[in-house]
N, C-alpha and C positions, 0 to 999 in steps of 0.2 A: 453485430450483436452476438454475443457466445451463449453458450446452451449451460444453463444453471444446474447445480447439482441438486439429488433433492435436499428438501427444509428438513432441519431436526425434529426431531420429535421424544418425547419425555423419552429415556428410556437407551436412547442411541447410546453408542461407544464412541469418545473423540479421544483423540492421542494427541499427546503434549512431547515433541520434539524440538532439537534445538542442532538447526542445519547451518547458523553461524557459531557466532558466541554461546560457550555456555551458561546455564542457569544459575543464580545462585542458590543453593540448595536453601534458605530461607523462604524464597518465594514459591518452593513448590508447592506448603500445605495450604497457602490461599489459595493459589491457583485450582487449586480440585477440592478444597472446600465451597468456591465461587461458581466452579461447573459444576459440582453434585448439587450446588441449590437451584440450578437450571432443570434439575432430574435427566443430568446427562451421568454414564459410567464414566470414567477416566482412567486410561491407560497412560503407564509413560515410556519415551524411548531409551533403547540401552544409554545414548552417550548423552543422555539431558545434563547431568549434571559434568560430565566430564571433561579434562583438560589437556590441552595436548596446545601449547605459544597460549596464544589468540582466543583458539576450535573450541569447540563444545567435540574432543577427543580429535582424532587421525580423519582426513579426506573421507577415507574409508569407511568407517566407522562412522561418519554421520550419511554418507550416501548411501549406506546400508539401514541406517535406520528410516530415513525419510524414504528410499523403494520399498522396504517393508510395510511401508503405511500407508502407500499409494496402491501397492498391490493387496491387502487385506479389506477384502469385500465388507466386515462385520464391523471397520471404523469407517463414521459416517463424516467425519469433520477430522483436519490437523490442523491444532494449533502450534505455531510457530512461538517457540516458549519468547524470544527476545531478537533483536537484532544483534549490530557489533559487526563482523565481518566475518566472508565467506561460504556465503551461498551460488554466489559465482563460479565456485570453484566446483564444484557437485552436480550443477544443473545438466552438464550438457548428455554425461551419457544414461543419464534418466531413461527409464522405459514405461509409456504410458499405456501399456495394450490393458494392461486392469483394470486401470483405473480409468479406462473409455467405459469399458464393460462396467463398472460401479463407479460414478464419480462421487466425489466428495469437496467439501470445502474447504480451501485453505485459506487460514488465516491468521495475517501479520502487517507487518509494516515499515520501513526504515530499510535495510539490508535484505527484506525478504522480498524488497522489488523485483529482486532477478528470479525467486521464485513464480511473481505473480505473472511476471511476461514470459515465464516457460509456459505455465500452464494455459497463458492465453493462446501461446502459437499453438496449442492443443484444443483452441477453439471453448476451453470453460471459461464459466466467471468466477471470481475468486471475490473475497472479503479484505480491502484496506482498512485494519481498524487495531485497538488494544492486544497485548498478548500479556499472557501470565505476569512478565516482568512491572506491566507497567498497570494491571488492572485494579491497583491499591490507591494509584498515584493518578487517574484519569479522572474524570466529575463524573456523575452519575447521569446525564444526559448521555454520556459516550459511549456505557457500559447499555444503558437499555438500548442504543440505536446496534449494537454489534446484537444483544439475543434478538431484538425484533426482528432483524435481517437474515440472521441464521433459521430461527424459527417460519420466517413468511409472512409476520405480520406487521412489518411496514415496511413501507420503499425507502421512507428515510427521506425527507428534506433537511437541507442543510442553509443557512442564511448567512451573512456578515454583511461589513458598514466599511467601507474605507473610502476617501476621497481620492484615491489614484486608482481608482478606476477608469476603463475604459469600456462604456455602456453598449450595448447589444443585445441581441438575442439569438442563440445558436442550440444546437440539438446534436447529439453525435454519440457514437462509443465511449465510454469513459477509460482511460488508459492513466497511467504513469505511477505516480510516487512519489519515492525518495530521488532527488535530481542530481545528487553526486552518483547514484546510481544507474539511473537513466545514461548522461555521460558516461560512465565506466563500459556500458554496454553498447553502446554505437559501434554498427559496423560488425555487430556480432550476430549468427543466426538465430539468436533468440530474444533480440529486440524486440520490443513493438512495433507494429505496425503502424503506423499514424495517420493517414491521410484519414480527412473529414472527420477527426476524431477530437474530444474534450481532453487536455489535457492538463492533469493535476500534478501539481510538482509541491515540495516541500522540504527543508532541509534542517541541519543544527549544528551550530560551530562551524561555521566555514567562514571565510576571511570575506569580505564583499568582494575583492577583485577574482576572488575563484569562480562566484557566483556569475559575474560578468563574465570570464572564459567558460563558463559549460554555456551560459545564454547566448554565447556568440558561433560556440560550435553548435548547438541547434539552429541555430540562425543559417549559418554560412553551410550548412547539411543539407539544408532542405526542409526538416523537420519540423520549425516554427512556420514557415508558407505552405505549409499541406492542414495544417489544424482549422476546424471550426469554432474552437474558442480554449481559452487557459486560464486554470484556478488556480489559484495560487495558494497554499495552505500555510499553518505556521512556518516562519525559517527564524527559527530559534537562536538565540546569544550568535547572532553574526557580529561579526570582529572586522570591527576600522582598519584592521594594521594601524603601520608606519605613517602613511597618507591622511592628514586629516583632509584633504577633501575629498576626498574619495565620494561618490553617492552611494544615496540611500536605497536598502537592495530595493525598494519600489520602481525607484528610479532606474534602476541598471535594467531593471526588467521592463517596462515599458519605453526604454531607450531600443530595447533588443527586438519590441513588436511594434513598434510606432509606422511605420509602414505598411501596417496589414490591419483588414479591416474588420476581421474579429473580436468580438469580447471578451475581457482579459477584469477580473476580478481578483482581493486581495481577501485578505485575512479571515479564510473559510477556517473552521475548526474541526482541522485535520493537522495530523503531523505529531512533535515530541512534545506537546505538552500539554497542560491538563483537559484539553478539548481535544478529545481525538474520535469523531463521531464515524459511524461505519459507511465505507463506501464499494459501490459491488463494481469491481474491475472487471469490464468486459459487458458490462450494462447498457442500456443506452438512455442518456441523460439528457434534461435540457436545462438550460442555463442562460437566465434575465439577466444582464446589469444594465441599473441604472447610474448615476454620479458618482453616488454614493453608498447604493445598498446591491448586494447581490443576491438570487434565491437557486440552487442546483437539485433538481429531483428526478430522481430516478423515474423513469416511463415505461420500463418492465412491469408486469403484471406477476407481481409477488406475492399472490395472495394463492 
């Protein structure tokens, strides 16, 4: 269980940064028209909207803005304007001494996985949920469970129905993410941690048989035998390929835990698309399934 930063409050300062891809300059005036009617101030980083391949600008240039924001005592929250790539690249010579001394919340989702398991091996807990890019385009369920969360007035349960469940009951840290990212990072010292821990994974556009090789390298790691249970959240426009038999990522994924006797749930709303309800990384969770329904609620005292 990681030590939570404190709750917002009317009034705070959050920063809108972009340590992958950048912004498109269309979506900044919602984005801090939607935090000012929270009664939060809104700051944003030098390279939010800028371009450099891929970057939201140069290596530099974003690891400069996100240690500037980590290290400024008077922002209480970063938001992670979008995913896209390249937050992996920034993370590692990060310096946390300020931001021990003031923490704060980060929060994103998709590519800002390697974000969330820096700050974890720093023992915080961090916010999986909407960012600026996507908070026009989320339902309105998603967008109140990210202020309740921020703010401290809910824990947030989260619910789904799928028939390829595997029913249990387990309790644990909540860890993970986005799972091409999770894979990207194995073997690196800023992994997660996992053992006895809930692990939420989710994805978008990957090919089913990719899905199958990152579940097989968790598998054959260790990874998936240390867990107390796996959520499973959207995995958006997966692609058959060439193979029409290929299975169905349900199946690839319960082929990959079918030997471990953990609870393993499906189509939680979390992930790319219009369900992306807020989850606190680094929390600690318990998690029901039965056949067919699952329920994940936070067990921190958020109030």
């Amino acid at each position: 269980m990681n030590k939570k930063p404190p709750f917002l409050q009317k009034g705070d300062v959050v920063h809108i940064i972009s340590p992958a891809s950048p912004l498109d300059s269309t979506y900044v005036a919602g984005a801090i028209e939607r935090l000012t009617s929270w009664g939060l101030r809104v700051t944003l980083g030098d390279s939010l909207t800028a371009s450099y391949g891929v970057f939201a600008g140069t290596d530099a240039q974003r690891f400069h803005d996100l240690q500037e924001a980590l290290n400024t005592t008077e922002i209480r929250a970063i938001f992670c304007a979008r995913g896209g790539y390249g937050s992996i690249r920034i993370i590692e010579h990060l310096d946390f001494t300020e931001f021990i001394k003031s923490p704060k919340w980060i929060v994103g989702f998709s590519d800002i996985t390697a974000l969330h398991a820096r700050v974890n091996k720093e023992g915080f807990a961090s916010i999986h949920a909407a960012m600026p890019k996507n908070f026009s385009t989320v339902d309105s369920d998603s967008m109140n469970s990210l202020y309740a969360m921020l703010f401290g007035l809910s824990n947030g349960l989260l619910e789904s129905t799928s028939t390829y469940n595997k029913p249990g009951i387990a309790t644990g840290t909540l860890v993970g993410g986005n799972l091409s990212m999770l894979y990207s990072m194995r073997a690196i010292p800023f992994e997660f941690s996992y053992a006895n821990t809930l692990l939420c994974i989710e994805d978008l556009n990957e090919y089913r048989y990719h899905i199958d090789r990152m579940m097989q390298n968790l598998k054959i790691s260790g990874v998936l035998s240390s867990l107390s249970g796996l959520i499973v959240g959207e995995m958006l426009n997966m692609k058959q390929g060439s193979d029409p038999h290929i299975l169905e990522v349900e199946e690839i994924i319960i082929d990959a835990v079918q030997e471990y006797s953990f609870p393993v749930c499906f189509a939680m709303p979390f992930g790319h698309g219009s369900k992306n309800h807020a989850l606190c990384i680094g929390a600690q969770y318990s998690l029901v399934v039965d056949s067919n329904s699952a329920s994940l609620q936070c067990e921190q005292d958020l109030s």
